[in-house]
PAPAZA-82925 format. One record per residue: residue number from 1; residue in three letters; x, y, z of N, C-alpha, C in turn. Coordinates in Angstrom, 2 decimals, always signed. Example, Ala and Ser with C-alpha at 12.3 -4.5 7.8 and 13.67 -1.06 7.14 Angstrom:
2
+-----+---------+---------+---------+---------+---------+---------+---------+---------+---------+---------+
! num ! residuo !    n.c1 !    n.c2 !    n.c3 !   ca.c1 !   ca.c2 !   ca.c3 !    c.c1 !    c.c2 !    c.c3 !
+-----+---------+---------+---------+---------+---------+---------+---------+---------+---------+---------+
!   1 !     ALA !  +13.19 !   -5.69 !   +7.80 !  +12.30 !   -4.50 !   +7.80 !  +13.20 !   -3.30 !   +7.80 !
!   2 !     SER !  +12.85 !   -2.25 !   +7.08 !  +13.67 !   -1.06 !   +7.14 !  +12.90 !   +0.03 !   +7.87 !
+-----+---------+---------+---------+---------+---------+---------+---------+---------+---------+---------+
***
This chain:
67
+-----+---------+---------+---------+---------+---------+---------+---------+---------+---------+---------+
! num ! residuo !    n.c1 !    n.c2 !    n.c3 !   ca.c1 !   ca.c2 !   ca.c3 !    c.c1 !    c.c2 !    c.c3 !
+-----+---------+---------+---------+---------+---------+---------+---------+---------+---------+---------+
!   1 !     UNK !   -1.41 !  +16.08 !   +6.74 !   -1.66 !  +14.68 !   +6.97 !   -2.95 !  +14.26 !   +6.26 !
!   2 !     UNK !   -2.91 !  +13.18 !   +5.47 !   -4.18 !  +12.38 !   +5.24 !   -4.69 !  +11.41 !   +5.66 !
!   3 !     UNK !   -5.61 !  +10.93 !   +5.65 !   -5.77 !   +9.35 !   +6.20 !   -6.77 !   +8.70 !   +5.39 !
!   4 !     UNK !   -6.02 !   +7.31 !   +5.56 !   -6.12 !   +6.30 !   +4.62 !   -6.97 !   +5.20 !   +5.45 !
!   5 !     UNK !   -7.35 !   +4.05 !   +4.77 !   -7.49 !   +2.93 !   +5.37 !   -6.88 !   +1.97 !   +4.78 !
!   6 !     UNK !   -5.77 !   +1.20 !   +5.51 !   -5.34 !   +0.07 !   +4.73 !   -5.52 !   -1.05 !   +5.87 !
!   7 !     UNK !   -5.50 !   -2.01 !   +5.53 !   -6.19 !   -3.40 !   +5.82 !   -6.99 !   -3.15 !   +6.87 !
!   8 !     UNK !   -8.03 !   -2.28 !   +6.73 !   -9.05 !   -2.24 !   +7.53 !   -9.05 !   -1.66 !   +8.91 !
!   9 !     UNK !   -7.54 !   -1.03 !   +8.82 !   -7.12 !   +0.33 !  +10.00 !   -7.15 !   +1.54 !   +9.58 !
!  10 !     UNK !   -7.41 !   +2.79 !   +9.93 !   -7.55 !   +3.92 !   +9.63 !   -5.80 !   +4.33 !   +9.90 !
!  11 !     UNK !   -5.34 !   +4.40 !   +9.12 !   -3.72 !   +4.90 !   +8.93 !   -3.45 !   +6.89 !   +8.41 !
!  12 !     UNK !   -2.92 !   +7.96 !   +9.48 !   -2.41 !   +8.73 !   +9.33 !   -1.07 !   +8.82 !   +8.45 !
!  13 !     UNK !   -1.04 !   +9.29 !   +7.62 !   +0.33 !   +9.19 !   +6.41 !   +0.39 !  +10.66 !   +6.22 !
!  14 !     UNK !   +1.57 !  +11.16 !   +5.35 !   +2.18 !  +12.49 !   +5.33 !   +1.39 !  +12.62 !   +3.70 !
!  15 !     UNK !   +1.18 !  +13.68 !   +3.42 !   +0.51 !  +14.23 !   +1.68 !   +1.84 !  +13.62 !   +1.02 !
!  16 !     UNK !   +1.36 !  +13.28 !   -0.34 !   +1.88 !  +12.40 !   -1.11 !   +2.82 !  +10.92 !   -1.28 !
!  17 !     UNK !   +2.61 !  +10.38 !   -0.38 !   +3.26 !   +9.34 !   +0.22 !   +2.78 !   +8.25 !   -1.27 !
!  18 !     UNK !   +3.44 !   +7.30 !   -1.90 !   +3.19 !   +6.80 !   -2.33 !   +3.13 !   +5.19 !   -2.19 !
!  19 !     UNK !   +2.79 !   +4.72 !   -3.10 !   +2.87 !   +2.97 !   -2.34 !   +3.88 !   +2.30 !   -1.84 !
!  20 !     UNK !   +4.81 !   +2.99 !   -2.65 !   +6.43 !   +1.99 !   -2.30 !   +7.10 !   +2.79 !   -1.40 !
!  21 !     UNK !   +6.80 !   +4.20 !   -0.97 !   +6.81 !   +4.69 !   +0.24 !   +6.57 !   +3.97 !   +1.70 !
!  22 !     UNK !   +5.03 !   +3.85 !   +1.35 !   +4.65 !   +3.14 !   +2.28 !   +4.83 !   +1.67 !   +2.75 !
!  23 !     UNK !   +5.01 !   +0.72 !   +1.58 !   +5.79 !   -0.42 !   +1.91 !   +7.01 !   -0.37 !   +2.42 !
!  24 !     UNK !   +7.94 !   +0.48 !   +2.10 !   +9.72 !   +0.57 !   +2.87 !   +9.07 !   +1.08 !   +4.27 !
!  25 !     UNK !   +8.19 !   +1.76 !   +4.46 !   +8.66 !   +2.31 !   +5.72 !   +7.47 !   +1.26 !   +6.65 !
!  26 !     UNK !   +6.96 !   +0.32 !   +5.73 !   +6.39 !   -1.22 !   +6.86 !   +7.32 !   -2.59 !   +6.44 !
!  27 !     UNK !   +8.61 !   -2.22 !   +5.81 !   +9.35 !   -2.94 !   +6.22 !   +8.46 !   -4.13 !   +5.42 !
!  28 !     UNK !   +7.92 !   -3.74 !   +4.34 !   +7.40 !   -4.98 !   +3.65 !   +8.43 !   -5.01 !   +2.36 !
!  29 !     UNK !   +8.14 !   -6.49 !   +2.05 !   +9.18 !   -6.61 !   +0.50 !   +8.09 !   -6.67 !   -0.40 !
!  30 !     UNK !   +8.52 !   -5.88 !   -1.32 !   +7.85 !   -5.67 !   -2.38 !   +7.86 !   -7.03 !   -3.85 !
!  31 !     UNK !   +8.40 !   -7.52 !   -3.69 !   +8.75 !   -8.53 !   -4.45 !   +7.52 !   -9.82 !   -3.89 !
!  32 !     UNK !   +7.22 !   -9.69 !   -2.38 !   +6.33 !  -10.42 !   -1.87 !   +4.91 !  -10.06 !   -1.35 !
!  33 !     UNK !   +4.60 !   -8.95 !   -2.24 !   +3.07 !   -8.48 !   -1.53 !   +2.27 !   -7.92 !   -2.71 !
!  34 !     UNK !   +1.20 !   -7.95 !   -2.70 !   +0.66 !   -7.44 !   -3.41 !   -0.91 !   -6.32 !   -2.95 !
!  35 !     UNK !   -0.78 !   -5.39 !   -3.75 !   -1.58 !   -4.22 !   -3.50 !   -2.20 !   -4.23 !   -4.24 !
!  36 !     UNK !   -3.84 !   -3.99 !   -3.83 !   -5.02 !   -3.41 !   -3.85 !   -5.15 !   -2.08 !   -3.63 !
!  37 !     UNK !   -5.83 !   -1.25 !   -4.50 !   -6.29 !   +0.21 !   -4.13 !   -7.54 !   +0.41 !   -4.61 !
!  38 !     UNK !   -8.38 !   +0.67 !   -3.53 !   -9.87 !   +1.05 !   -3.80 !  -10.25 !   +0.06 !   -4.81 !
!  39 !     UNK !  -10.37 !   -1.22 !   -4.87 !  -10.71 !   -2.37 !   -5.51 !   -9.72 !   -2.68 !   -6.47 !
!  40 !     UNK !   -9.28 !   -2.69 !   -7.10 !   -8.16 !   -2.50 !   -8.39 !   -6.87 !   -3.31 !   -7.67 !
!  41 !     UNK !   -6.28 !   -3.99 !   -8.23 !   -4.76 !   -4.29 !   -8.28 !   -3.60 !   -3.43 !   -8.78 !
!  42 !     UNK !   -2.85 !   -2.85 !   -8.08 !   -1.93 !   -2.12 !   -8.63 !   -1.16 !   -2.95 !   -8.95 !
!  43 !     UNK !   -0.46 !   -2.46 !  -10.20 !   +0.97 !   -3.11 !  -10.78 !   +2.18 !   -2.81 !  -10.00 !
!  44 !     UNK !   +2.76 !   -3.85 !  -10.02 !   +3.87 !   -3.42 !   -9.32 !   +5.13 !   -1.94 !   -9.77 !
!  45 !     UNK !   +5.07 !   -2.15 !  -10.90 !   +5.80 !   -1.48 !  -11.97 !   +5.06 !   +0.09 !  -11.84 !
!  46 !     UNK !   +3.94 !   +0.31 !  -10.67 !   +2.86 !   +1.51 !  -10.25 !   +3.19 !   +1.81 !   -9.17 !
!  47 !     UNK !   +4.06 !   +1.75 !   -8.23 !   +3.75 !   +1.79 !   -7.21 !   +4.75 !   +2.44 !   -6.39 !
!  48 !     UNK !   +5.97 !   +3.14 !   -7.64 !   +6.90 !   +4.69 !   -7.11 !   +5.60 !   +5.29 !   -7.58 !
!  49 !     UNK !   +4.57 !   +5.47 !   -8.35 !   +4.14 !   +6.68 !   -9.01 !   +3.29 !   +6.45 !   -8.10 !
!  50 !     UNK !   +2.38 !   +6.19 !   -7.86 !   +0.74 !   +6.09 !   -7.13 !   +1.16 !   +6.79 !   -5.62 !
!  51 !     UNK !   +0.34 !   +7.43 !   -5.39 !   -0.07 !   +8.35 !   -4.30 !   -1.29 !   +7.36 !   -3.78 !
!  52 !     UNK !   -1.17 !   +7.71 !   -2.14 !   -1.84 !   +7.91 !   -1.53 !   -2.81 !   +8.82 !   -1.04 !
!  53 !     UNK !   -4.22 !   +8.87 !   -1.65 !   -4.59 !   +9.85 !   -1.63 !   -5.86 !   +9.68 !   -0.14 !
!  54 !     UNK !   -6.21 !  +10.73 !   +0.17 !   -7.25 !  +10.82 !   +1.86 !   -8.35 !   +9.78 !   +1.20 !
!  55 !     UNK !   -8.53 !   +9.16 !   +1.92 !   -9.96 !   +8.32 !   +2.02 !   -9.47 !   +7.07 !   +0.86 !
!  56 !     UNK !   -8.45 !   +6.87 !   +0.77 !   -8.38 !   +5.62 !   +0.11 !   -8.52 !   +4.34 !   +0.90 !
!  57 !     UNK !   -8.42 !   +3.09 !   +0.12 !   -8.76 !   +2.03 !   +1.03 !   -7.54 !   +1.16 !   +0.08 !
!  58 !     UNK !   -6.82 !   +0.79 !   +1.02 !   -5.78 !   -0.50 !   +0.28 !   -5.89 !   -1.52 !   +1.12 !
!  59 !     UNK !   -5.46 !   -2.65 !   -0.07 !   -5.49 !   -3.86 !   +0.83 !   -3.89 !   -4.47 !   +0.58 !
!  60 !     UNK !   -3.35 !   -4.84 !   +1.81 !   -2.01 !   -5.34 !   +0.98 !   -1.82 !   -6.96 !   +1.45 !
!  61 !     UNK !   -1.58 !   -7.87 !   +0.67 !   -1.38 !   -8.91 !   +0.98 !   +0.16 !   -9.79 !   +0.79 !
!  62 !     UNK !   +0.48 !  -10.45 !   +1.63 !   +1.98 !  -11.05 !   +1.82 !   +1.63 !  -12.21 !   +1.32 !
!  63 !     UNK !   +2.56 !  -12.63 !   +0.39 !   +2.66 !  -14.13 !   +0.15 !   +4.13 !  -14.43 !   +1.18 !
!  64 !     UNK !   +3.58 !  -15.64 !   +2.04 !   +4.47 !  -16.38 !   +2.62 !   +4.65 !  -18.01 !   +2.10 !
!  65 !     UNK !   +6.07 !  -18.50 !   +2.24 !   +6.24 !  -19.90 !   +1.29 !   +6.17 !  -20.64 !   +2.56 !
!  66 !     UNK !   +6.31 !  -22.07 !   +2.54 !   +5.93 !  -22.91 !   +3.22 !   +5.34 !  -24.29 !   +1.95 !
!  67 !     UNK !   +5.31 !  -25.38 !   +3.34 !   +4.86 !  -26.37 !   +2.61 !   +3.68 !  -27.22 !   +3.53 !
+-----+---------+---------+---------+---------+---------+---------+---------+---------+---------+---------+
***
């Protein structure tokens, strides 16, 4: 197990979990969020490959529509 911090919670995850790992299994759409890692914007087109590595910090943000 490693642990991470994403949006400012300390999150337990399994070794090598990657971003789009971790979005399917929060049931987030990827088409509507966007990720931060340790300051940086990941590309979306990054985010089967990118690992989660111990002591990272992500930020993930949802765009919701509305008027």
């Amino acid at each position: 197990m490693i642990q991470a911090k994403i949006n400012g919670q300390i999150v337990d995850l399994a070794e090598k979990t990657t971003i789009q790992q971790f979005l399917q299994a929060q049931n987030h759409k990827t088409d509507r969020v966007a990720v931060e890692l340790n300051g940086q914007i990941v590309p979306k087109s990054a985010y089967e490959q990118q690992e989660i590595k111990a002591e990272d910090t992500l930020e993930i943000v949802s765009f919701v529509g509305g008027g």
